[in-house]
TORKOLSE-415268 format. One record per residue: residue number from 1; x, y, z of N, C-alpha, C in turn. Coordinates in nm, 3 decimals, decimal comma. Layout:
residues N
+-----+---------+---------+---------+---------+---------+---------+---------+---------+---------+
| seq |     n.X |     n.Y |     n.Z |    ca.X |    ca.Y |    ca.Z |     c.X |     c.Y |     c.Z |
+-----+---------+---------+---------+---------+---------+---------+---------+---------+---------+
| NUM |       X |       Y |       Z |       X |       Y |       Z |       X |       Y |       Z |
...
+-----+---------+---------+---------+---------+---------+---------+---------+---------+---------+
end
This chain:
residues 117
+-----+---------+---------+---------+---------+---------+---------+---------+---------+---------+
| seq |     n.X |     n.Y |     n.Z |    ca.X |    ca.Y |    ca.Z |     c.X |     c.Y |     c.Z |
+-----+---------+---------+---------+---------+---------+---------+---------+---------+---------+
|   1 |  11,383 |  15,746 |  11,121 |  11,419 |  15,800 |  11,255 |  11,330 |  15,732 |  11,360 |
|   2 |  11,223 |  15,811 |  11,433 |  11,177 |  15,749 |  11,519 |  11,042 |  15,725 |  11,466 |
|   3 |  11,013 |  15,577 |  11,490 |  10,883 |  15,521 |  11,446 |  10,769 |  15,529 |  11,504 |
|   4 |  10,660 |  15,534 |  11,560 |  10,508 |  15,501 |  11,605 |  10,414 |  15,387 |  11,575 |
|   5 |  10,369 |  15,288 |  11,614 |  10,302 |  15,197 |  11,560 |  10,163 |  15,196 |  11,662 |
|   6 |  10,055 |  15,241 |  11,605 |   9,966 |  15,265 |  11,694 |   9,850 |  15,091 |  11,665 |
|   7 |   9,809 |  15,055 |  11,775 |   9,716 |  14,942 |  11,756 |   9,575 |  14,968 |  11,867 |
|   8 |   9,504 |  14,873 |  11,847 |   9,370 |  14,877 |  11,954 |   9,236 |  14,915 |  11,915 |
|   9 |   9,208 |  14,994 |  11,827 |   9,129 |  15,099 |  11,750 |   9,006 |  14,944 |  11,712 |
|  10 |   8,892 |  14,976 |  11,697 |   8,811 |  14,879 |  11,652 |   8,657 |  14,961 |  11,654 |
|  11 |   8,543 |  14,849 |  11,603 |   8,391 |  14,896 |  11,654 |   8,353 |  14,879 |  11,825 |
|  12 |   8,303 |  14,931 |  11,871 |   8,259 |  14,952 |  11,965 |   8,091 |  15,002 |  11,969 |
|  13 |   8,047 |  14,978 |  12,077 |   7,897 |  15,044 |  12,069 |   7,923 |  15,190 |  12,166 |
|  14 |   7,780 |  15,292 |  12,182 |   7,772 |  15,372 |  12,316 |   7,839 |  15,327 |  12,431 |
|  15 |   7,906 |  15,375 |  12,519 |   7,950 |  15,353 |  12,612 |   8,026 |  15,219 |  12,672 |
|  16 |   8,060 |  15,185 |  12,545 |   8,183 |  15,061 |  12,543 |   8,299 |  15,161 |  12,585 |
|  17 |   8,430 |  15,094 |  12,583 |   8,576 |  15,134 |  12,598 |   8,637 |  15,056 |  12,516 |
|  18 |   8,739 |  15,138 |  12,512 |   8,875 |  15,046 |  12,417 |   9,009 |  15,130 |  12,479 |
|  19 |   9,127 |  14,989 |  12,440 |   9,249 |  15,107 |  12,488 |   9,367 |  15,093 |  12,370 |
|  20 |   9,373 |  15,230 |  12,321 |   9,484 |  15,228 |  12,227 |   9,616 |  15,236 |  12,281 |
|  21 |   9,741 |  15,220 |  12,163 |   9,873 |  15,172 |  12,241 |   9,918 |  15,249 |  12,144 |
|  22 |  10,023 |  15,302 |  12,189 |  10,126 |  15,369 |  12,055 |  10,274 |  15,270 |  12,085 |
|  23 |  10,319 |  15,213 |  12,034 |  10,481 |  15,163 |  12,055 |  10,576 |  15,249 |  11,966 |
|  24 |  10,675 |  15,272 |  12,039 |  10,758 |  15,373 |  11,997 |  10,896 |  15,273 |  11,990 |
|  25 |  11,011 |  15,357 |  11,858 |  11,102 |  15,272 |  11,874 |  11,226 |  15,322 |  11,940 |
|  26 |  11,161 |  15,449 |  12,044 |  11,289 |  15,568 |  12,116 |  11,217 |  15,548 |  12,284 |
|  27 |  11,367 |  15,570 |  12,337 |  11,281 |  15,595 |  12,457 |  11,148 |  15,713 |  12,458 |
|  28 |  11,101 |  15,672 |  12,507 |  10,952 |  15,783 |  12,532 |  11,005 |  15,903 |  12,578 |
|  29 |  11,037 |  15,872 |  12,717 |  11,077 |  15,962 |  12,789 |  11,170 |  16,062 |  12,738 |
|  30 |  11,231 |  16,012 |  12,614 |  11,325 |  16,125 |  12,600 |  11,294 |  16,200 |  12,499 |
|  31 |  11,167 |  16,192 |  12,487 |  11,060 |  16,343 |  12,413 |  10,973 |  16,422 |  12,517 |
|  32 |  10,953 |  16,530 |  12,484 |  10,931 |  16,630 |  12,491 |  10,780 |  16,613 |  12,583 |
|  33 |  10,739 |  16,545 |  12,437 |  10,564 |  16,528 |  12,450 |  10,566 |  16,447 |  12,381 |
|  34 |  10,456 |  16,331 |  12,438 |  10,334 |  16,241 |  12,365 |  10,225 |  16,265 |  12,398 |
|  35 |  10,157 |  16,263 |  12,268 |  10,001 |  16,254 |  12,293 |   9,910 |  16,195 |  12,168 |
|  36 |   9,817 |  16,231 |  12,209 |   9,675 |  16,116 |  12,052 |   9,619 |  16,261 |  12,019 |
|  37 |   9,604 |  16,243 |  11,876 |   9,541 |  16,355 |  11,793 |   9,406 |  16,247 |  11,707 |
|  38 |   9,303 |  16,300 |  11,686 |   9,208 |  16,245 |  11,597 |   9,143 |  16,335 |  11,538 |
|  39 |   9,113 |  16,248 |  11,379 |   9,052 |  16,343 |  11,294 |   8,944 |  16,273 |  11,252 |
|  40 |   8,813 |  16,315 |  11,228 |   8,698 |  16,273 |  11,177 |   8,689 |  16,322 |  11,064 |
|  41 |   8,606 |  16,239 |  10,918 |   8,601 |  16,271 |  10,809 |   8,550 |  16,442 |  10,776 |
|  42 |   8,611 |  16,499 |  10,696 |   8,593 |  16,615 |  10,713 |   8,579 |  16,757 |  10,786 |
|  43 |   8,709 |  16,687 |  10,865 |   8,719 |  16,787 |  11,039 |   8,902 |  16,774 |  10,983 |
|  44 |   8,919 |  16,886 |  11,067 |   9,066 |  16,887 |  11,136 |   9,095 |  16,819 |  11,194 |
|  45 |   9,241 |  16,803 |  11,245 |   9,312 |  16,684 |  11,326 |   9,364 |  16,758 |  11,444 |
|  46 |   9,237 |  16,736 |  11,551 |   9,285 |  16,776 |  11,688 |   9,319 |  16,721 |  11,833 |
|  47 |   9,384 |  16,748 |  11,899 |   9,441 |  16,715 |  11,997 |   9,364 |  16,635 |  12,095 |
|  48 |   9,324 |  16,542 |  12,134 |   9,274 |  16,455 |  12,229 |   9,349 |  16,463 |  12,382 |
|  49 |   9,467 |  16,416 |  12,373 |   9,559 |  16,391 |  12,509 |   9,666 |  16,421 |  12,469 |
|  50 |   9,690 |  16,466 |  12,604 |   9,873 |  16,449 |  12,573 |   9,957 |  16,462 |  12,717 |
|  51 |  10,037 |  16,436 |  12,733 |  10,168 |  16,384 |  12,830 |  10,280 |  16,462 |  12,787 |
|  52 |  10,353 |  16,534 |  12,903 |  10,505 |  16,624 |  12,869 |  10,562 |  16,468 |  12,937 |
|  53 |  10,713 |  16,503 |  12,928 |  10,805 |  16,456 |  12,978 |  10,845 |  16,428 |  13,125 |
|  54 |  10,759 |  16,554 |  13,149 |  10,755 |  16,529 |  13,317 |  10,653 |  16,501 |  13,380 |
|  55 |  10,540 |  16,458 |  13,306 |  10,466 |  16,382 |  13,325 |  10,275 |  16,446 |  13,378 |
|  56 |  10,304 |  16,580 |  13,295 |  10,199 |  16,672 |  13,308 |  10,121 |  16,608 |  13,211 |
|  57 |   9,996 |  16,656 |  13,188 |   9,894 |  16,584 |  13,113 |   9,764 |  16,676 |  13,063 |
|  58 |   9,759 |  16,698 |  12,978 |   9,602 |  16,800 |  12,971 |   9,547 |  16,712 |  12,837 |
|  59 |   9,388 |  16,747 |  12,857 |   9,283 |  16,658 |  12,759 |   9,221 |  16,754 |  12,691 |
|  60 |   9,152 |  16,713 |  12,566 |   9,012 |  16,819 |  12,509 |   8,936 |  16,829 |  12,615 |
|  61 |   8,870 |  16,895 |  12,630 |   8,744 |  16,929 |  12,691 |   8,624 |  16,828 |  12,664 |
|  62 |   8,591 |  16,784 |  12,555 |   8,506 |  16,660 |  12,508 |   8,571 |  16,527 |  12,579 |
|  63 |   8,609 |  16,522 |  12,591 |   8,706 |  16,378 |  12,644 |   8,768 |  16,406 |  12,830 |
|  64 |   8,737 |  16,498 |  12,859 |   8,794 |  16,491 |  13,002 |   8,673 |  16,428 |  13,110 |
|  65 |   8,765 |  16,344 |  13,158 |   8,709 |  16,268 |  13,259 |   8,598 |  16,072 |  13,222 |
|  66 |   8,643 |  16,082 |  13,072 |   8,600 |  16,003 |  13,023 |   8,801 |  15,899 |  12,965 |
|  67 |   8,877 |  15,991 |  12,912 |   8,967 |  15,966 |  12,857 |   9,141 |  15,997 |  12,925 |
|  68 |   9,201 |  15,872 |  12,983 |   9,327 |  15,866 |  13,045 |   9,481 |  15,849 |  12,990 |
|  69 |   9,544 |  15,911 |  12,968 |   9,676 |  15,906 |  12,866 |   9,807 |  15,837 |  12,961 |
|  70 |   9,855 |  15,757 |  12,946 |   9,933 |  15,686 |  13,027 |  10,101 |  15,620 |  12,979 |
|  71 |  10,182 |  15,593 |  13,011 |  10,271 |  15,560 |  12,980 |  10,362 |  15,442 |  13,017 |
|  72 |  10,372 |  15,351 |  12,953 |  10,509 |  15,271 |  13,004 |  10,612 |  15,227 |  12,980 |
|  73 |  10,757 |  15,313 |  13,022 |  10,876 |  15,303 |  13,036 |  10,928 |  15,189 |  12,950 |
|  74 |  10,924 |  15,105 |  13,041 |  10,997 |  14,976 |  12,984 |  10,940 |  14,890 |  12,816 |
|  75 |  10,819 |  14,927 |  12,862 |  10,777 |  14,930 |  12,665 |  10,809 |  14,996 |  12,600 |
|  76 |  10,820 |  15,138 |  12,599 |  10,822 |  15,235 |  12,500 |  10,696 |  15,279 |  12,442 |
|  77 |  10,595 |  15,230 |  12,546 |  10,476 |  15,238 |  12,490 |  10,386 |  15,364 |  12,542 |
|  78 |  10,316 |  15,465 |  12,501 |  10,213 |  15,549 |  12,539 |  10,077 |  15,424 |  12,517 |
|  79 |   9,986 |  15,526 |  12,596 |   9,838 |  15,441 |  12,612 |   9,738 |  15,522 |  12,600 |
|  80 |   9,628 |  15,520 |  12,576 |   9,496 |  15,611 |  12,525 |   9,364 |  15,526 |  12,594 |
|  81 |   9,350 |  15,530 |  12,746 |   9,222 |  15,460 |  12,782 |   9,090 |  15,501 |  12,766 |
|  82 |   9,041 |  15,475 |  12,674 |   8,884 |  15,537 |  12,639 |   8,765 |  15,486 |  12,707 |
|  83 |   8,690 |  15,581 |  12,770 |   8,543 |  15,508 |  12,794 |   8,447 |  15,551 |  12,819 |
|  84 |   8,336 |  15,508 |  12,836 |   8,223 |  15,585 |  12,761 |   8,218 |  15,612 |  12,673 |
|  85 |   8,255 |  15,559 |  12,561 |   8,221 |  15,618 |  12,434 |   8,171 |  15,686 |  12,380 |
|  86 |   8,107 |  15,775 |  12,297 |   8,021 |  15,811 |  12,241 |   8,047 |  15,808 |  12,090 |
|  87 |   7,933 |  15,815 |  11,967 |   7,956 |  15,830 |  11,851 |   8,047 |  15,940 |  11,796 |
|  88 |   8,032 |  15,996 |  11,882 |   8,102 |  16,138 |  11,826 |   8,261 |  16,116 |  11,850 |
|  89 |   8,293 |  16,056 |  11,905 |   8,460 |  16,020 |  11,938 |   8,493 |  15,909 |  11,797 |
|  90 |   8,376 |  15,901 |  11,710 |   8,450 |  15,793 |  11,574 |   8,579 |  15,889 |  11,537 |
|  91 |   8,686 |  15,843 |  11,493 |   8,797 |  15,913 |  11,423 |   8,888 |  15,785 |  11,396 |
|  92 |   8,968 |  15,902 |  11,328 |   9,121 |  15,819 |  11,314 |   9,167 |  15,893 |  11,418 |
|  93 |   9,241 |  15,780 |  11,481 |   9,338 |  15,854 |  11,580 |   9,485 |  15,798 |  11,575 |
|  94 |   9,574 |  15,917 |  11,580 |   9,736 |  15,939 |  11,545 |   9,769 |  15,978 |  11,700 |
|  95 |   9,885 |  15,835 |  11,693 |  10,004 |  15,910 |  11,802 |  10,104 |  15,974 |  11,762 |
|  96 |  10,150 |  16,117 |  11,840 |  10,270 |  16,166 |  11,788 |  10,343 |  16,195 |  11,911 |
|  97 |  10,412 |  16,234 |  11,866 |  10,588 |  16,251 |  11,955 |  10,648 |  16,401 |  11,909 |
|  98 |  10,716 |  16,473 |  12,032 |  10,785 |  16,579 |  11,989 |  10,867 |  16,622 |  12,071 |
|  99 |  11,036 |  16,674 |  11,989 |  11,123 |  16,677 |  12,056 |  11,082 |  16,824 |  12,161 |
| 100 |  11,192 |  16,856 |  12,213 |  11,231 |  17,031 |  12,298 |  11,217 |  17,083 |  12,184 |
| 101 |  11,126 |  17,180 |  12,228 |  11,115 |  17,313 |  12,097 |  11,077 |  17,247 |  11,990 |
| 102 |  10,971 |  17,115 |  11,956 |  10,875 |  17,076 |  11,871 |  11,013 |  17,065 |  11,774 |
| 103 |  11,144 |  17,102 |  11,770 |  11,230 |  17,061 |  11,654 |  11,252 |  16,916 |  11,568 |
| 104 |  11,130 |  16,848 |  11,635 |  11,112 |  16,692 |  11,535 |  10,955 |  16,655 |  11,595 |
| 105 |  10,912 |  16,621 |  11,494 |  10,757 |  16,617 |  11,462 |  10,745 |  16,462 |  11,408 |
| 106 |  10,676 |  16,344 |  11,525 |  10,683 |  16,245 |  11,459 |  10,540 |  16,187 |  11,472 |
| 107 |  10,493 |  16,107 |  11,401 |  10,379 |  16,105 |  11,322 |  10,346 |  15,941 |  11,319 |
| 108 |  10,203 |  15,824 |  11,395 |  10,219 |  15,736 |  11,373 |  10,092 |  15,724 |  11,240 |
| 109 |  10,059 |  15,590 |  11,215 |   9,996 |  15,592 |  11,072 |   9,840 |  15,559 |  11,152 |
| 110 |   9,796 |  15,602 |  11,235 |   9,643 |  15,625 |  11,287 |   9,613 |  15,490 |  11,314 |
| 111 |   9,513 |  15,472 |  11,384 |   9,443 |  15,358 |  11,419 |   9,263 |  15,421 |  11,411 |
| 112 |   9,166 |  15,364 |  11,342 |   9,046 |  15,383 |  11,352 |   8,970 |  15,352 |  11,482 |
| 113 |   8,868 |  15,415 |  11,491 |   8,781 |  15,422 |  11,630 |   8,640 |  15,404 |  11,575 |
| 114 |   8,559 |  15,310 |  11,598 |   8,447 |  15,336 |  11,515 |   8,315 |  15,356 |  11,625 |
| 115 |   8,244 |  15,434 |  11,685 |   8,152 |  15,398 |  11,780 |   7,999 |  15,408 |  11,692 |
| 116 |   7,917 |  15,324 |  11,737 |   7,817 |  15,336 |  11,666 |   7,692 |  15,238 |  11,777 |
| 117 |   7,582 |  15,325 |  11,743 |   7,430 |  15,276 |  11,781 |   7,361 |  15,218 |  11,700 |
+-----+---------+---------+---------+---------+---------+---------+---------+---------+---------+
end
């Protein structure tokens, strides 16, 4: 059905940036919601960013004002601008997608984040 291919993810130091990409193979727009979820070894997989359809946007609390969720149309692409880093933002991070009423749940295969001192 609909695919995710997330790229960008790498080492970084303290207060480097990086910007992840999700490419999608549906229009964007015609979900619900996109956003980035990350999970660190032995943690849950929680919500980072995310984007409705109409173009609302809310962040974790750890990541606000450091971290920008963005979109473009004609790619099909969502975006994840990170900066400032910190160690604590190492994860895997997953883009997902979801229809009206979450009735399709789509899932990309993560991209790693590594920050380190």
């Amino acid at each position: 059905q609909v695919q995710l291919v997330e790229s960008g993810g790498g080492l970084v130091q303290p207060g480097g940036s990086l910007r992840l990409s999700c490419a999608a193979s549906t229009n964007i727009f015609s979900m619900n919601f996109m956003g980035w979820y990350r999970q660190a070894p032995g943690k849950e997989r929680d919500l980072v960013a995310g984007v409705t359809d109409g173009g609302h946007t809310n962040y974790a609390d750890s990541v606000k004002g450091r971290f920008a969720i963005s979109r473009d149309k004609a790619r099909n692409t969502v975006y994840l601008q990170m900066n400032r880093l910190e160690p604590e933002d190492t994860a895997v991070y997953f883009c997902n997608a979801k229809t009206v009423l979450s009735r399709f749940d789509y899932w990309g295969q993560g991209t790693q984040v590594t920050v380190y001192s």
